[in-house]
C-alpha positions as semicolon CSV with decimal commas, in nm:
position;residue;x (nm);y (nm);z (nm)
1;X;0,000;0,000;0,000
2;X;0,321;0,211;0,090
3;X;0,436;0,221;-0,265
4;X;0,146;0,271;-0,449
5;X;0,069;0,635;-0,259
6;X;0,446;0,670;-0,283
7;X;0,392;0,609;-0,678
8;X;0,090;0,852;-0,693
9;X;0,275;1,154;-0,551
10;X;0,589;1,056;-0,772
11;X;0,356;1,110;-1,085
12;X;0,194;1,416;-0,896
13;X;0,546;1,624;-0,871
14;X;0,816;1,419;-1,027
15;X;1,071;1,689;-0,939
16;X;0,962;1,740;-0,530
17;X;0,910;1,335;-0,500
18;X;1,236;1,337;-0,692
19;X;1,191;0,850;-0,656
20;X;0,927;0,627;-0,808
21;X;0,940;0,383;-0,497
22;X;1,025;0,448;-0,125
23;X;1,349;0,402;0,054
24;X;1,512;0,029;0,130
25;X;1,566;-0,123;0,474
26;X;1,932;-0,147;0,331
27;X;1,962;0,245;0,257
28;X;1,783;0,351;0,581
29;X;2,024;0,192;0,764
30;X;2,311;0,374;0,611
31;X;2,163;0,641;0,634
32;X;2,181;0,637;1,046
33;X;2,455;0,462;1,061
34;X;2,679;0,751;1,187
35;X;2,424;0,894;1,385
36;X;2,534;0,892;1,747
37;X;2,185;0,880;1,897
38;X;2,317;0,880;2,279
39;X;2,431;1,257;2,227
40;X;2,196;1,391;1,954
41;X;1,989;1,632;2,108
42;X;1,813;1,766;1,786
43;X;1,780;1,604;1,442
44;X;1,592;1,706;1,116
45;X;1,469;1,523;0,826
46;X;1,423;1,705;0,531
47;X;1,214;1,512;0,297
48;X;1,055;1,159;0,525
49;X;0,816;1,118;0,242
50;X;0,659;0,775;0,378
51;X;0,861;0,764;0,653
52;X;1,092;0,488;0,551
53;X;1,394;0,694;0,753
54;X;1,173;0,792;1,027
55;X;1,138;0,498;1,142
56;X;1,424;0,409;1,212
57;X;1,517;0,746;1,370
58;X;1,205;0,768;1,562
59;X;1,313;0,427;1,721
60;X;1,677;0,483;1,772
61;X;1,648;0,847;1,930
62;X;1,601;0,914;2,257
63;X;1,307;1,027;2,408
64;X;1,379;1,363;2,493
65;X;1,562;1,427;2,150
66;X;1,390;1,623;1,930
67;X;1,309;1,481;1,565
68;X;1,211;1,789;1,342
69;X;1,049;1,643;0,992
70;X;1,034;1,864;0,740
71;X;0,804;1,748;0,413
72;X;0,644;1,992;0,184
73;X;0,396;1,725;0,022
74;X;0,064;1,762;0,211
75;X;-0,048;1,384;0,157
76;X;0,327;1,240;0,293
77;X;0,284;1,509;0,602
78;X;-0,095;1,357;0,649
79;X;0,038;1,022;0,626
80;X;0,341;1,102;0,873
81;X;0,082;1,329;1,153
82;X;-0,134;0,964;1,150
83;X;0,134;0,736;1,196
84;X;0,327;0,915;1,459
85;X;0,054;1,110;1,656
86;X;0,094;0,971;2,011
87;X;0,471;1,003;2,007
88;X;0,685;1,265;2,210
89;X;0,920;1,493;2,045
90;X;0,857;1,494;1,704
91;X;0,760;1,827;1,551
92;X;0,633;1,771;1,146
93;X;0,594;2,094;0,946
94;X;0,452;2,129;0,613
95;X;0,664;2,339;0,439
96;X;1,011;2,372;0,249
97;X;1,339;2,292;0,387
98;X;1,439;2,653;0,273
99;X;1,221;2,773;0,569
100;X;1,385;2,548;0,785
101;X;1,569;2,827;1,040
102;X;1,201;2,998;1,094
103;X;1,073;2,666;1,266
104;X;1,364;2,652;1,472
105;X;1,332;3,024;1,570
106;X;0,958;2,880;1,645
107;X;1,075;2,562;1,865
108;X;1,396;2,748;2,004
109;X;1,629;2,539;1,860
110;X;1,952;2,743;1,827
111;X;2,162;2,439;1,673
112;X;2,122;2,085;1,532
113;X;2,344;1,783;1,570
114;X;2,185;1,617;1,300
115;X;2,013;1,683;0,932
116;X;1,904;1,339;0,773
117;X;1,738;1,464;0,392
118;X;1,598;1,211;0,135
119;X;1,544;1,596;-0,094
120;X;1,622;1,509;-0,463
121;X;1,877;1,779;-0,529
122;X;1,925;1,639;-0,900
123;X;1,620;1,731;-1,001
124;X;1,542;2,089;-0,782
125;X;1,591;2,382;-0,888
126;X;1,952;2,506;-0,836
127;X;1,834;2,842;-0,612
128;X;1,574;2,626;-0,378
129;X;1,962;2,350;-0,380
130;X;2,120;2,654;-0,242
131;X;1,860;2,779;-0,020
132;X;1,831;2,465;0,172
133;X;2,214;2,422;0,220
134;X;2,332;2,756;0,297
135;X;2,033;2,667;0,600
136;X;2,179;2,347;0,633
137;X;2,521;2,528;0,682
138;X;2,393;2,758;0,930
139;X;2,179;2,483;1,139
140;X;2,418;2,291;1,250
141;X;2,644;2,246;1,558
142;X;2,991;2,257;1,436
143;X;3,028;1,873;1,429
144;X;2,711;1,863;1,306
145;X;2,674;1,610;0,988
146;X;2,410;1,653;0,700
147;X;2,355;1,280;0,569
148;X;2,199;1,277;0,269
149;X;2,159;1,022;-0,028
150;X;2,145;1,076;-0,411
151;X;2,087;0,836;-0,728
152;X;2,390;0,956;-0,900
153;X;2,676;1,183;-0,839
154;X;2,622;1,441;-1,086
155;X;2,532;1,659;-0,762
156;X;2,860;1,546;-0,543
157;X;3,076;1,852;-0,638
158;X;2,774;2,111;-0,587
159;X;2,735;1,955;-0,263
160;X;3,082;1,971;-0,158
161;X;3,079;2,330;-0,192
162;X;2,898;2,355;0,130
163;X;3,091;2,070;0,267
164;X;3,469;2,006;0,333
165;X;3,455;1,651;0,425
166;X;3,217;1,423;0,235
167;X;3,256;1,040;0,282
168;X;3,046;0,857;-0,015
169;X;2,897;0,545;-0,005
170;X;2,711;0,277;-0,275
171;X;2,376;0,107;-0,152
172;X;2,309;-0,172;-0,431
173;X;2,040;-0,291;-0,240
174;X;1,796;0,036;-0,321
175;X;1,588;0,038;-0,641
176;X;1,739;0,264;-0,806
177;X;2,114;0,173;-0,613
178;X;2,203;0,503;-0,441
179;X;2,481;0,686;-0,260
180;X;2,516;0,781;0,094
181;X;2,696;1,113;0,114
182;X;2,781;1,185;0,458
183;X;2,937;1,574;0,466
184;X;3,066;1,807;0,773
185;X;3,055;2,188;0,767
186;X;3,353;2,370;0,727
């Protein structure tokens, strides 16, 4: 059931879904992987779609770390309000990740350790790309890390312009395979 309302917003805004099926087990995992979930006080998802990375970080966080989701498609934030109502600490705002610093004004966040994003920056436009990492940039801690994944890695060196470190990783076991780019500020 997942995948078919995953495949209905997909052919609703090809460009904002940005994948025609949701997330693997096998790329969620990488995805957290280098999140150390005993210190993280604050974390942000830009993009939980279905929630396929939410999941995970919703069970590995601790309760009184706050989990910020971010998704700008109103059916994926309906779907995500129902299937986490009832749990502490998670704050879901329907809106862009470019507006990401005026919900943390609004929550009093000053700093995050954390920014998990499943955004599709191959296929957004290059200003909103910008937007949402020069916020990135300014969001987090100074050993923060912005985790992010991408199909291809046509988008590597535009990302690395934000980044000075960026460790890269395959997932074959993703349709399509994807990369895990794991990047520090400067």
């Amino acid at each position: 059931m997942r995948i078919i309302k995953f495949l209905k917003e997909y052919f609703k805004s090809p460009r904002i879904v940005g994948a025609v099926a949701p997330s693997s087990e096998r790329l969620a995992e990488k995805m957290i992987s280098n999140i150390d979930f005993e210190k993280a006080n604050y974390i942000i998802e830009y993009g939980p779609g279905t929630g396929v990375f939410t999941d995970k970080l919703v069970k590995r966080k601790r309760q009184d770390a706050i989990l910020l989701l971010v998704e700008c498609n109103k059916e994926f934030c309906r779907q995500l309000k129902e299937r986490y109502k009832g749990y502490d600490n998670i704050i879901l705002i329907n809106d862009s990740a470019e507006n990401v610093d005026k919900y943390l004004i609004d929550c009093n966040i000053e700093k995050v350790d954390y920014v998990v994003s499943g955004l599709p920056f191959a296929s957004l436009p290059k200003n909103v790309s910008n937007k949402i990492l020069k916020k990135t940039i300014s969001i987090l801690k100074k050993d923060g890390l912005f985790i992010t994944f991408q199909y291809t890695l046509l988008k590597r060196e535009f990302i690395a312009g934000y980044f000075t470190k960026i460790a890269t990783e395959r997932v074959v076991l993703n349709v399509p395979p994807a990369y895990v780019l794991r990047c520090q500020k400067f």
